[in-house]
C-alpha positions as CSV (number, residue, x, y, z in Angstrom):
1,X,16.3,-12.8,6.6
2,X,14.1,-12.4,9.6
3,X,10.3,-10.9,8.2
4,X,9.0,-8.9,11.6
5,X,5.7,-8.3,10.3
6,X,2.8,-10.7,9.5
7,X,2.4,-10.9,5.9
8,X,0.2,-13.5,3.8
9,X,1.2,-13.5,0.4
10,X,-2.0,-13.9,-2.3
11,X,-2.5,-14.2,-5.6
12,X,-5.5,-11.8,-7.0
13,X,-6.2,-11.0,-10.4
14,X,-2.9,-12.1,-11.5
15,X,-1.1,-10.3,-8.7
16,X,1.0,-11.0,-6.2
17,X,-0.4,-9.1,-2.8
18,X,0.7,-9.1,0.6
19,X,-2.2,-8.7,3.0
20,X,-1.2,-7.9,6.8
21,X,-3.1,-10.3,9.3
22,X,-3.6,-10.0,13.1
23,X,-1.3,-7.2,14.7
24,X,0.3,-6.0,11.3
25,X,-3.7,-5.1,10.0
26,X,-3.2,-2.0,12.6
27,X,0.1,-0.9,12.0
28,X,0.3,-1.3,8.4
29,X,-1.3,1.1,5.5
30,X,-2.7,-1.5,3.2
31,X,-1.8,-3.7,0.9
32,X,1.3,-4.5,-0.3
33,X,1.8,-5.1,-4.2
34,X,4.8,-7.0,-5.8
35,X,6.2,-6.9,-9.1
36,X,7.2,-10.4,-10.9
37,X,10.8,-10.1,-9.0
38,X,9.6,-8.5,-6.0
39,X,7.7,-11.7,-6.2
40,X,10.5,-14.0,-6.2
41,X,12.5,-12.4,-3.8
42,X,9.6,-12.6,-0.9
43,X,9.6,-16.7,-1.6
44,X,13.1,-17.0,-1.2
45,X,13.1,-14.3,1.6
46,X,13.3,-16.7,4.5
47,X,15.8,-19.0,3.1
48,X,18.1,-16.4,2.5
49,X,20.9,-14.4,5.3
50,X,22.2,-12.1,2.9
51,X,21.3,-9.2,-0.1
52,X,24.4,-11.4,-2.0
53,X,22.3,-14.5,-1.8
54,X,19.2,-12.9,-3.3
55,X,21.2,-12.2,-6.0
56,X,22.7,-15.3,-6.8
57,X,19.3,-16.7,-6.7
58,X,18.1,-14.0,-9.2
59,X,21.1,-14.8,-11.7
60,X,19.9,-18.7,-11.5
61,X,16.0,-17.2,-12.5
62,X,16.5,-14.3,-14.2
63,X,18.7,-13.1,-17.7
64,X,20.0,-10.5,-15.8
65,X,23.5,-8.8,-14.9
66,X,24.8,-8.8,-11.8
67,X,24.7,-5.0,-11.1
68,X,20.7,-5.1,-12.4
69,X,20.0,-7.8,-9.9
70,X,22.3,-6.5,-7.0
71,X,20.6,-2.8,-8.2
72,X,16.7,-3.7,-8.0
73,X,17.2,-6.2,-5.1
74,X,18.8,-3.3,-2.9
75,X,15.9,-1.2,-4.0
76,X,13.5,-3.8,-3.0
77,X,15.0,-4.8,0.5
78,X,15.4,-1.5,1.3
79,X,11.3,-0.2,0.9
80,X,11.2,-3.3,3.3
81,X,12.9,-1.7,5.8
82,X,10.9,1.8,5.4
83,X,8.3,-0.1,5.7
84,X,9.2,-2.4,8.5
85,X,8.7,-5.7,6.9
86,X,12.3,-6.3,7.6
């Protein structure tokens, strides 16, 4: 999946942050925090061209279902697109 803003992913206080750098520091409207799967899904978001492979990646990680993993990572993908990351 193609990330259109610039995002640097740090760890603080046992969270997992995404800070905007150069350009992105104007147009965004802070930080962005991730849960522990909204986490994963940012790592594997580059190697990844579809919401189906996100999910077959989370069923590998995760003791999930298939609807609970296709469910959250829709959720998640899509306050990336609100938001513009995507």
């Amino acid at each position: 999946m193609n990330i259109k803003k610039e995002l640097i992913k740090r760890e603080f206080a046992g969270e997992a942050i995404l800070v905007p750098v150069g350009k992105t520091v104007y147009d965004s409207k802070g930080l962005f925090v991730l849960n522990e799967l909204g986490n994963f899904i940012w790592d594997i978001l580059l190697d990844v061209e579809t919401t189906d492979d996100i999910v077959k990646r989370i069923l590998e990680e995760y003791d999930t279902t298939e609807e609970e993993a296709t469910k959250d990572t829709e959720e998640f993908l899509e306050k990336l697109r609100t938001l513009e990351i995507i």
